[in-house]
BALOMAR-437687 format. One line per 3 residues: for each residue z negated, y, x negated of C-alpha. Coordinates in nm, 2 decimals, m for minus. Each point is the difference from the previous one (the first is absolute). Layout:
BALOMAR-437687
Z/Y/X; ... $
This chain:
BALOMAR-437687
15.80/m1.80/11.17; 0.21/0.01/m0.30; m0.02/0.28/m0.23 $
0.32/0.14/m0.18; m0.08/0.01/m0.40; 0.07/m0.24/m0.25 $
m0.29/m0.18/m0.23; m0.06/m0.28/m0.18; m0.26/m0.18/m0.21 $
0.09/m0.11/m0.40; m0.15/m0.08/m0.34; 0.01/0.29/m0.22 $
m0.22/0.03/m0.33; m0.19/m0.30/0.10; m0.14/0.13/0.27 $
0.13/m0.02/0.41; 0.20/0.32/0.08; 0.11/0.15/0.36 $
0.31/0.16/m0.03; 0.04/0.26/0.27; 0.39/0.12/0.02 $
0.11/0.36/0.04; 0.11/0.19/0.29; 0.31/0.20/0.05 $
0.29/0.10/0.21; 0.20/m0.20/0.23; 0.24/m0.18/m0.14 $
0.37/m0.09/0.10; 0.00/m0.24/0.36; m0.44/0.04/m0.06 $
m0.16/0.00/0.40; m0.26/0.25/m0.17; m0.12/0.16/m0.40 $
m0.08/m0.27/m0.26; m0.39/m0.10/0.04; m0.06/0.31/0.18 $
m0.35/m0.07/0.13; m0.08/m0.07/m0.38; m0.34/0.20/0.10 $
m0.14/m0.25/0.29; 0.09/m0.30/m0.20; m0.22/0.13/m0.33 $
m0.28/0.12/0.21; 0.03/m0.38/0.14; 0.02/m0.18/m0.30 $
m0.29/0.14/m0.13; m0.19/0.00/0.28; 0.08/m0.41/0.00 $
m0.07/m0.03/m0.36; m0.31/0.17/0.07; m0.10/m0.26/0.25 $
0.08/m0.26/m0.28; m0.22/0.20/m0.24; 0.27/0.04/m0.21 $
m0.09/0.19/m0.36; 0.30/0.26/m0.06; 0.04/m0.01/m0.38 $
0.26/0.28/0.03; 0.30/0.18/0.15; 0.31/0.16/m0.15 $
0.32/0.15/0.06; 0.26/m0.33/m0.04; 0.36/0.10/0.07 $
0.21/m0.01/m0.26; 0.08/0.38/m0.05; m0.30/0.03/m0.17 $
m0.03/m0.30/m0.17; 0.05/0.13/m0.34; m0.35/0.17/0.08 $
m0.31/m0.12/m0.18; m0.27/m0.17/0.28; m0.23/0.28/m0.07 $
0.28/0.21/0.10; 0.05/m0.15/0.32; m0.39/m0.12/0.11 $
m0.09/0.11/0.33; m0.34/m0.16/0.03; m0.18/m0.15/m0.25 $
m0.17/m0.30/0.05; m0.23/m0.21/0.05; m0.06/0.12/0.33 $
m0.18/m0.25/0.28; 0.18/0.02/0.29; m0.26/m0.08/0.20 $
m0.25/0.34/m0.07; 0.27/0.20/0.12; m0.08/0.17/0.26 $
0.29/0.20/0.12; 0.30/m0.17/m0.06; 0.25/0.29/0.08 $
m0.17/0.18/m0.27; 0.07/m0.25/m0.27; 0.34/0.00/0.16 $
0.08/0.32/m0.07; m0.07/0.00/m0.28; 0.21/m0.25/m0.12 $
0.28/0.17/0.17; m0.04/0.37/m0.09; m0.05/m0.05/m0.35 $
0.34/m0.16/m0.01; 0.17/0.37/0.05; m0.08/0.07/m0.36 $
0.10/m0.32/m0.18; 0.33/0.05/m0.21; 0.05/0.37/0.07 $
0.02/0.25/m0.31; m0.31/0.18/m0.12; m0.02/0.29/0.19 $
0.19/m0.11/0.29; m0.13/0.20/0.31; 0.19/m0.21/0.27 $
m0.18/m0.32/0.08; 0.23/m0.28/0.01; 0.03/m0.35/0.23 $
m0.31/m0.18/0.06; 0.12/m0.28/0.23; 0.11/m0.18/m0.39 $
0.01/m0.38/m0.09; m0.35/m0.08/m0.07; m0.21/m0.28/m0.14 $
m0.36/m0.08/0.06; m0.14/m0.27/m0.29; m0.28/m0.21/0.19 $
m0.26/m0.22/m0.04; m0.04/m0.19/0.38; m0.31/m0.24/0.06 $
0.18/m0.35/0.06; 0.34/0.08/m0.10; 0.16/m0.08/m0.32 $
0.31/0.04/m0.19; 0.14/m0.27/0.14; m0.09/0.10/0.34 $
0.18/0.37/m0.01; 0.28/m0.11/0.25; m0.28/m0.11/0.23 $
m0.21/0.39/m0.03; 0.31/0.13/0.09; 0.02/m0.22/0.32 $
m0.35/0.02/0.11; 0.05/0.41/m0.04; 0.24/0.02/0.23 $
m0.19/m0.15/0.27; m0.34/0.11/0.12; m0.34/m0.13/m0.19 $
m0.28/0.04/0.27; m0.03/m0.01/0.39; 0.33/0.06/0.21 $
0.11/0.36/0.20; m0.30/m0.05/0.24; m0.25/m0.10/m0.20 $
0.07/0.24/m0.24; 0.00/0.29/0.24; m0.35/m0.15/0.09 $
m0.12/0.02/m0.35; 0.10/0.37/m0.04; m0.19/0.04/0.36 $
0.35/0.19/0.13; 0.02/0.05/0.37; 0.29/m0.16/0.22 $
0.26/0.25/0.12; m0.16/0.02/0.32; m0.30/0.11/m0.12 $
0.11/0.24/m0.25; 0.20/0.22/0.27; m0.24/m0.06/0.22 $
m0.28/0.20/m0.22; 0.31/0.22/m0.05; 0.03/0.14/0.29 $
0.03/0.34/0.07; m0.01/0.11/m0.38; 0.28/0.16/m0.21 $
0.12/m0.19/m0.28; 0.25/0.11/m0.23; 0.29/m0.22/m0.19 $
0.07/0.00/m0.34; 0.25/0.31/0.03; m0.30/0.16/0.16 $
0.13/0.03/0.34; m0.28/m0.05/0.31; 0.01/m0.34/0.21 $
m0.25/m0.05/0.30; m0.09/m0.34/0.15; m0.01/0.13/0.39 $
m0.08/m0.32/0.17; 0.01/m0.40/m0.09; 0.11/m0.23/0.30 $
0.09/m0.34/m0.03; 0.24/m0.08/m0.31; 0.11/0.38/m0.04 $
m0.20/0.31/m0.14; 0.15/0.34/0.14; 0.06/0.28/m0.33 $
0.02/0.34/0.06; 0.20/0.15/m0.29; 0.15/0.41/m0.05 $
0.35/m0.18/0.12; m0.16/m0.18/0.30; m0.29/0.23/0.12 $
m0.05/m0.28/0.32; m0.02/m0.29/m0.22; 0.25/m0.30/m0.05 $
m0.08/m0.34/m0.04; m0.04/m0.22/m0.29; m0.09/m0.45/0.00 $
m0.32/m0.02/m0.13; 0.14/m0.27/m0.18; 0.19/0.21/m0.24 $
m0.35/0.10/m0.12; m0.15/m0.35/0.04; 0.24/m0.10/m0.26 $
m0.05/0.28/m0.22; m0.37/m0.06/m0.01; 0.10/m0.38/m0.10 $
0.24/0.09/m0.26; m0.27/0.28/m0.16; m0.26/m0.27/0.02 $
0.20/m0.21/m0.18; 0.12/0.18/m0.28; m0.27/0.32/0.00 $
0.36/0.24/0.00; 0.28/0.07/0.24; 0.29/0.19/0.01 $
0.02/0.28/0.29; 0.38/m0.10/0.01; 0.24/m0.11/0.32 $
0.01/m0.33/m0.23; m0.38/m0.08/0.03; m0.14/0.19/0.28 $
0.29/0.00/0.23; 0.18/0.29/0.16; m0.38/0.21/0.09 $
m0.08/m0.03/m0.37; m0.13/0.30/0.03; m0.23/m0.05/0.26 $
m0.10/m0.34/m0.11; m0.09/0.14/m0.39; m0.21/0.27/0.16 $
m0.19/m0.25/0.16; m0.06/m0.19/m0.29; m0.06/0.28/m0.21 $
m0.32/0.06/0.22; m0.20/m0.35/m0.13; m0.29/0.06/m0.26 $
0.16/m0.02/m0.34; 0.36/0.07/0.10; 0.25/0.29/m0.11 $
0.30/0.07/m0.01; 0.18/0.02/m0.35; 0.32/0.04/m0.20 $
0.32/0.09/0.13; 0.13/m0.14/0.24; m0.33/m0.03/0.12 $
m0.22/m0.33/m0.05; m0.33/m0.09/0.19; m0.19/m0.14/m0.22 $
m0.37/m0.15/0.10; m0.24/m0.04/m0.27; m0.41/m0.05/m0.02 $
m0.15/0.35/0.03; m0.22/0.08/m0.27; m0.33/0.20/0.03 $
0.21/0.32/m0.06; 0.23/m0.07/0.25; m0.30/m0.10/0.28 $
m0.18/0.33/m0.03; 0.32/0.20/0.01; 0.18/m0.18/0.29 $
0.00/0.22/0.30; 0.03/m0.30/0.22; m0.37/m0.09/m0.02 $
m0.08/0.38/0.10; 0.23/m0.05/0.30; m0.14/m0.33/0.14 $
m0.09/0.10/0.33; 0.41/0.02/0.11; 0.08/m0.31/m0.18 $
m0.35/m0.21/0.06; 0.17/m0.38/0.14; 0.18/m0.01/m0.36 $
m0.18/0.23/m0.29; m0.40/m0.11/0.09; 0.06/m0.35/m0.18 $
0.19/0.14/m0.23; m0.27/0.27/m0.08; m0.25/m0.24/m0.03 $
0.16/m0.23/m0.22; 0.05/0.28/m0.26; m0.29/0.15/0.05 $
m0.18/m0.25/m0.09; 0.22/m0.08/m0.33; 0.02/0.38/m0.10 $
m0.43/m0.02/0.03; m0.02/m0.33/m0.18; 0.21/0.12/m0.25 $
0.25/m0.29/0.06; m0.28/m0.24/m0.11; 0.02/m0.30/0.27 $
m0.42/0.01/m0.01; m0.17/0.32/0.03; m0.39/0.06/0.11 $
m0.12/0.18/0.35; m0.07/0.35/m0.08; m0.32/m0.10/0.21 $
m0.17/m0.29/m0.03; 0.17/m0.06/m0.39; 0.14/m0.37/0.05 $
0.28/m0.11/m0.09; 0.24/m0.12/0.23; 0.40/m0.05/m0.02 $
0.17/0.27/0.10; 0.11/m0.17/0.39; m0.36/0.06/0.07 $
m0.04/0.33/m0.08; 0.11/0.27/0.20; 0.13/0.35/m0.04 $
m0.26/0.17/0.19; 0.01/0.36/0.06; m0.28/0.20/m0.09 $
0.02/0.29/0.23; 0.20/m0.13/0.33; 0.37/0.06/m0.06 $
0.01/0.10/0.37; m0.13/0.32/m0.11; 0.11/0.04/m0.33 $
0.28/0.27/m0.10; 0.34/m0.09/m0.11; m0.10/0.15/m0.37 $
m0.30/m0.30/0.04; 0.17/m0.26/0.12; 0.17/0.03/m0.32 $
m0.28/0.02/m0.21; 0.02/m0.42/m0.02; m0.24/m0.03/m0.33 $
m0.27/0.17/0.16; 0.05/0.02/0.33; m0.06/m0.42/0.03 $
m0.21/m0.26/m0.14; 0.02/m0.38/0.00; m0.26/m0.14/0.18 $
m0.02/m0.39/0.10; 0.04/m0.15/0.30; m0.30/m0.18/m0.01 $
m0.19/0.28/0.18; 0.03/0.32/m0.21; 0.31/0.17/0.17 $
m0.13/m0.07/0.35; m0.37/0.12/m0.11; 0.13/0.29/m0.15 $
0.29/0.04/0.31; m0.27/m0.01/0.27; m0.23/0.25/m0.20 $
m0.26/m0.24/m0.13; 0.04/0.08/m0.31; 0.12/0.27/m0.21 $
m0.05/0.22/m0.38; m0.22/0.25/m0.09; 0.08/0.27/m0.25 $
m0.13/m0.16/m0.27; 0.21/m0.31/0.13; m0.22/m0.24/0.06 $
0.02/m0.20/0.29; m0.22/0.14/0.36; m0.06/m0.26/0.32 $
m0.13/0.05/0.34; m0.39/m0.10/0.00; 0.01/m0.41/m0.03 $
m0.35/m0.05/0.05; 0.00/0.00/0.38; 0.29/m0.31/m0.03 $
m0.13/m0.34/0.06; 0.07/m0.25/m0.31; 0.41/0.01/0.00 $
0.30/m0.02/m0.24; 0.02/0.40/0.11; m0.34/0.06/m0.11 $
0.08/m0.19/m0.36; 0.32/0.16/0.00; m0.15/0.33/0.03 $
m0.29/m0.04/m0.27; 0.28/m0.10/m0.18; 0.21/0.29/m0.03 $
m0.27/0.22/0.01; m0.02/0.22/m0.29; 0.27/m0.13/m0.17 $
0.22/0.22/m0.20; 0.34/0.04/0.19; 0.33/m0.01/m0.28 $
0.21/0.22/0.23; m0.22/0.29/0.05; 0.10/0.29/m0.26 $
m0.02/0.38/0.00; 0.35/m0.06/0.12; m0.12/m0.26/0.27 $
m0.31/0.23/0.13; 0.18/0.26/0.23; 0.09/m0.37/0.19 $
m0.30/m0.17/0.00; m0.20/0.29/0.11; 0.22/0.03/0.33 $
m0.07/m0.36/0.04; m0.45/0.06/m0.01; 0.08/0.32/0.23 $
0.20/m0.13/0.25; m0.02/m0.43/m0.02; m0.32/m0.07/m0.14 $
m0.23/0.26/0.11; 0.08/m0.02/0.33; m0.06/m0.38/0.05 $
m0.33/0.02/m0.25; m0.11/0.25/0.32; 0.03/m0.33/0.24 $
């Protein structure tokens, strides 16, 4: 899908340079505002000359009103920066674009002014040299990686169906904040109740197939008629309701990004799984994991101690999240603990095995097993200090000796 804002790629100080154009209004016989989605093409272009591992050796302010500036004067980020340990790209985003409000106002100006200005990033792109700036450009404006499905895969978003599905039955809102429910999903249409149409109308699940595609795609959309079609609305609301999504700016974007630890531990979705369960689990688990790892990809089981990368670990729960309270389903750093799937979560599931006060590791008597990989598995873990356990951690683990261990140890 094309995107409507102007950029190109040029020499400038020796180095390769991305010129970004401004926006503004519409002008005379213009379908629509010059480069008004200046925003989603940015966020883009970085996020593309991320996946090159581009090194951003800085940004300024490039139109020509302030051109009589000194560079200093109109540096938005100074460089070098690695594209690639970025983590959130809609940070670095805004930054370049809100610290363009202040660029060539007076001292003591209180009104902040444009920040949709010409820009110019000055790179240095692995595999690309001067000669080769016509062919950056080219390669930007097309995708880097997988296409729209594999993509989506890679993020681990649902499909449509899925999504409204694990909908069902719960109030979102939209970005102005009004209430949308998904009432029932039948073939190709989902039924929304809404305050205008309290017995539901219908909407294609297409029109939120496609928005899924086009946020997979670009990691932004635009809750516009444009975009989303004419139950924008509805269809942003949905989106907005995927882990590391919000809505943001005016008019409203939905833009997905990679939630950080922060963002884990304080997203109410993962303390309201039970409604949302065919969609969120994965989800939860996926994040769990990295916000427990500490976004390494290899972390050790807080059980047996071996390291192991991070697919074969699992976020196990230390007290059963069946019974835990909303307040400790939320407590994700201490409420979980990786432990490998190489027999530590099920031992520890099933009550085998579980952590003292002093948190060391407790079994169930071994000595009456015959000679067995549960037997060695067992002596094993036995004893072993357990990295999750914590005065934190405690209150958890000692509902798991009262009420999973104690009772099998009894058989």
């Amino acid at each position: 899908m094309e995107l409507n804002a102007d950029f190109n790629v040029e020499v400038d100080e020796g180095r390769l340079s991305l010129v970004l154009e401004s926006a503004g209004g519409r002008t005379a016989g213009a379908a629509r505002p010059r480069n008004d989605q200046y925003v989603p093409v940015l966020r883009l272009l970085l996020q593309r000359l991320r996946d090159r591992e581009a090194v951003l050796l800085s940004a300024l302010v490039a139109s020509a009103r302030v051109s009589r500036l000194s560079e200093d004067e109109r540096t938005l980020v100074k460089g070098p920066l690695r594209l690639s340990d970025v983590t959130d790209v809609e940070q670095l985003r805004l930054e370049i674009t809100s610290a363009q409000g202040r660029v060539g106002l007076p001292a003591g100006a209180r009104k902040e002014g444009n920040n949709r200005k010409r820009i110019r990033l000055r790179l240095d792109v692995p595999g690309y040299r001067l000669e080769d700036a016509a062919k950056l450009a080219a390669d930007l404006s097309t995708p880097y990686n997988e296409p729209v499905d594999q993509l989506a895969a890679s993020r681990e978003l649902p499909t449509a169906t899925e999504l409204l599905d694990a909908l069902t039955g719960i109030e979102i809102q939209t970005a102005t904040g009004r209430p949308n429910t998904v009432l029932e999903v039948h073939g190709n249409v989902v039924r929304v109740r809404t305050e205008r149409s309290p017995d539901g109308r219908p909407v294609d699940i297409s029109e939120v197939q496609k928005g899924l595609d086009k946020l997979a795609e670009r990691g932004s959309v635009q809750v516009t008629v444009d975009e989303l079609g004419h139950r924008s609305a509805f269809v942003g609301a949905v989106l907005a309701t995927l882990p590391g999504a919000q809505f943001v700016g005016s008019p409203a974007e939905v833009v997905l990004r990679e939630p950080t630890g922060d963002d884990v531990a304080g997203d109410l979705h993962f303390g309201e799984l039970d409604a949302v369960t065919s969609v969120k689990v994965r989800t939860e688990q996926r994040k769990l994991r990295k916000l427990l790892a500490g976004g390494a990809t290899v972390a050790e089981c807080a059980l047996c101690g071996d390291r192991y990368p991070i697919n074969f670990l699992v976020a196990a729960h230390i007290k059963k999240r069946a019974v835990c309270t909303d307040q400790e389903r939320r407590d994700l750093t201490n409420i979980a603990m990786l432990a490998c799937t190489f027999g530590c979560d099920m031992l520890y599931e099933s009550g085998w095995v579980t952590v003292d006060q002093q948190g060391l590791v407790q079994v169930r008597p071994a000595a009456d097993l015959s000679e067995s990989h549960l037997r060695t598995r067992l002596l094993h873990l036995h004893s072993r200090h357990c990295k999750a356990h914590s005065t934190h951690s405690e209150p958890y683990f000692a509902w798991h000796r009262a009420n999973v261990f104690a009772p099998n140890e009894r058989l």
